[in-house]
C-alpha positions, -999 to +999 in steps of 0.1 A: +504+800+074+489+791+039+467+821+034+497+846+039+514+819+013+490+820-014+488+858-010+516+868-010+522+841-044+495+855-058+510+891-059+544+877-073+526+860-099+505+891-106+469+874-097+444+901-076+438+881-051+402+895-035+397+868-008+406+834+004+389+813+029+386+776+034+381+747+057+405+716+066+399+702+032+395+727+007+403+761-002+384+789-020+400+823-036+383+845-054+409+859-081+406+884-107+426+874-142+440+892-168+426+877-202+464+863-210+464+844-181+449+806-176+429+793-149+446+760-155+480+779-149+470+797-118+457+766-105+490+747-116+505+775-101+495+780-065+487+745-060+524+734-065+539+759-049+518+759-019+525+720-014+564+729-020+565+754+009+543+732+031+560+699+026+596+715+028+595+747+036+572+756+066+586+731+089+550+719+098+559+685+094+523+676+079+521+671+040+499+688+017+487+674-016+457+688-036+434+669-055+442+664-088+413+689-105+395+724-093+369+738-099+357+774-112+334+796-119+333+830-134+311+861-125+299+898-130+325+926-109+290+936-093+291+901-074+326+902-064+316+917-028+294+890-018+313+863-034+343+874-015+324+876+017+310+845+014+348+829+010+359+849+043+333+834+062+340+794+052+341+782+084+311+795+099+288+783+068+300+751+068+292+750+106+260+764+100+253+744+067+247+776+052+264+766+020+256+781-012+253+753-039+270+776-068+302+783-047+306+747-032+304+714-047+278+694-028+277+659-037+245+636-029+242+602-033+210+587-055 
């Protein structure tokens, strides 16, 4: 119910959304920007309006809140394909722990 959300937001708000994948705690989309548009406001953006349809909308009864920050990176068009692929297939690298360390934060403890 939250991917067809955040799509179909993403298309109001005029963001190319190229993939979305996640697991039961975070979410990854790989989104292609105009150069008048800021990260900070398409994050301000989906996150708030995805917890708005969640929490009162959707009837699901459980409540969404994001973490207060996000993280992003930026890359070449020529690595879209296998970024996006990699975002599709969330769940099975996490099973696997097959995570890349550029497209997931990975914390250790020293």
């Amino acid at each position: 119910m939250l991917y067809p959300f955040v799509s179909t937001k993403c298309v109001e708000l005029e963001y190319k959304l190229h993939a979305i994948g996640g697991t039961e705690d975070h979410v990854h989309l790989l989104v292609e920007l105009t150069p008048t548009i800021l990260v900070a406001d398409v994050a301000k953006m989906l996150k708030g309006a995805s917890s708005h349809f969640v929490n009162h909308v959707s009837g699901l009864g459980d409540a969404l809140y994001w973490q207060d920050g996000y993280g992003v990176i930026t890359l070449r068009k020529d690595e879209a394909p296998k970024v996006a692929n990699y975002i599709r297939n969330q769940r099975q690298h996490h099973a696997s722990g097959t995570l890349s360390k550029l497209l997931e934060r990975i914390e250790t403890e020293d």
